[in-house]
C-alpha positions as CSV (number, residue, x, y, z in Angstrom):
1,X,-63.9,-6.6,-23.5
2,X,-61.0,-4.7,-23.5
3,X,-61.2,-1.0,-25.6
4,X,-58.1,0.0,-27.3
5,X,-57.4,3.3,-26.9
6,X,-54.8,3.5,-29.4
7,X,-55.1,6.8,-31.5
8,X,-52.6,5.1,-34.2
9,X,-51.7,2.3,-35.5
10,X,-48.8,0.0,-34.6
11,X,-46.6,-2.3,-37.2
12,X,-45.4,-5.5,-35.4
13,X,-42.0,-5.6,-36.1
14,X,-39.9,-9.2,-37.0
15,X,-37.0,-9.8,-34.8
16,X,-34.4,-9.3,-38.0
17,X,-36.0,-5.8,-38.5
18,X,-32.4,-5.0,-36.1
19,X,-34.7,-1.7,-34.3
20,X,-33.8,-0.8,-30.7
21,X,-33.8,1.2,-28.0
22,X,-31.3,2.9,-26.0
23,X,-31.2,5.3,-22.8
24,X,-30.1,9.0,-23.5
25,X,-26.9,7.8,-22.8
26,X,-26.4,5.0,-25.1
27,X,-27.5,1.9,-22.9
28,X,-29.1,-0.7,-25.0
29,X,-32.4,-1.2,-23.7
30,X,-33.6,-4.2,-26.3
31,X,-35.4,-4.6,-29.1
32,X,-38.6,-2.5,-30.5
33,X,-41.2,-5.7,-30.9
34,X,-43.9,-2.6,-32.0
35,X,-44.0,0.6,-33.5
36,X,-46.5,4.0,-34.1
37,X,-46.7,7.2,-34.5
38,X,-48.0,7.5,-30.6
39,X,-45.3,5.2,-28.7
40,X,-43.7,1.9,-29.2
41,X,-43.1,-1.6,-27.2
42,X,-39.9,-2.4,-26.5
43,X,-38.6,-5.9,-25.0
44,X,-36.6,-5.1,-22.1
45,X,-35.7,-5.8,-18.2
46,X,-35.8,-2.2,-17.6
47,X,-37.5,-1.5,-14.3
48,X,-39.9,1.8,-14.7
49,X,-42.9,2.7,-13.3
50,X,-46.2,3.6,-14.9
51,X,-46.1,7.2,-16.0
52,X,-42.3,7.8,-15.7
53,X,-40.8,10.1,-18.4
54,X,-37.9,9.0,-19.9
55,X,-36.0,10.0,-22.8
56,X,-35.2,7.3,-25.1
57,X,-33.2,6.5,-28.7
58,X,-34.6,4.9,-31.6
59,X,-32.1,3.3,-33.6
60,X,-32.8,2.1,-37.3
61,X,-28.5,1.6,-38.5
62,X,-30.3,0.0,-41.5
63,X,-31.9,3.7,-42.5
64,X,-29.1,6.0,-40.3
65,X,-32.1,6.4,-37.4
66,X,-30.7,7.8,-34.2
67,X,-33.6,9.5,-32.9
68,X,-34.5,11.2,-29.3
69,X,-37.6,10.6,-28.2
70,X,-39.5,11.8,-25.0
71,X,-41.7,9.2,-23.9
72,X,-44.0,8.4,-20.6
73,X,-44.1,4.3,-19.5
74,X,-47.3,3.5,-20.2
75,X,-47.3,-0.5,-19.1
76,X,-45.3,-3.5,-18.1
77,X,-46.3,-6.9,-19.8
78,X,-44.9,-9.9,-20.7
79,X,-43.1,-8.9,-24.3
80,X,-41.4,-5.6,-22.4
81,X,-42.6,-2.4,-21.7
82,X,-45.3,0.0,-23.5
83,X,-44.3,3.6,-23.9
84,X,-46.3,6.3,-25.2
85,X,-44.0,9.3,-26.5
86,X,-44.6,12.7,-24.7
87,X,-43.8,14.8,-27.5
88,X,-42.3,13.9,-31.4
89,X,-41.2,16.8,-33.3
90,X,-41.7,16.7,-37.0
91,X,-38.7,14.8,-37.7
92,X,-39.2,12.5,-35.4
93,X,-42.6,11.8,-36.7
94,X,-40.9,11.6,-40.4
95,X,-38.2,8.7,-39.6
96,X,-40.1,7.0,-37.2
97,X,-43.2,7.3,-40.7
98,X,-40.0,5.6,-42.6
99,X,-39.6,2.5,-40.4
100,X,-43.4,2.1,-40.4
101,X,-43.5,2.4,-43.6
102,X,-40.7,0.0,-44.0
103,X,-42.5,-3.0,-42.3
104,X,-46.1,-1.9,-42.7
105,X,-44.9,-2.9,-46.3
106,X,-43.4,-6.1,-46.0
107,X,-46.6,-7.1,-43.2
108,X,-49.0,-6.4,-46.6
């Protein structure tokens, strides 16, 4: 049995919810299939390594979200790639709150 380690909860998110990642410089990574206050799953071909820090975008246009994040690959699987994020300042934590908050809704 596997243990999730998961200190918060993540909100699937539907493929019309139009979230997405980018690189730090602007690169469209894919789509953000999952979402939480301590990392997210993004559907990508992106080749990275367990562990590597990379600094990433969250894009929400539908709420004006363009937010850097720091985050550390955490796994490869079949939907894309899990990343944890290293640090999320307060504002971070806020918008990234506002999507979740967005879909947790529409999942209830």
């Amino acid at each position: 049995m596997e243990e999730n380690r998961r200190k918060y909860e993540r909100v699937k998110l539907p493929e019309s919810a139009g979230i997405y990642a980018t690189d730090d410089l602007g690169k469209r990574l894919g789509p953000v299939r999952e979402l939480g206050l301590g990392g997210m799953l993004v559907d990508t071909t992106t080749t990275c390594n367990e562990g590597d820090m990379l600094s990433l975008v969250l894009v929400d246009e539908s709420e004006g979200i363009h937010r850097h994040v720091k985050t550390i690959s955490c796994y490869k699987a079949p939907g894309g790639v899990g990343f944890h994020f290293h640090t999320l300042e307060p504002q971070a934590a806020v918008e990234v709150g506002v999507i979740i908050g967005k879909h947790h809704s529409v999942k209830a």
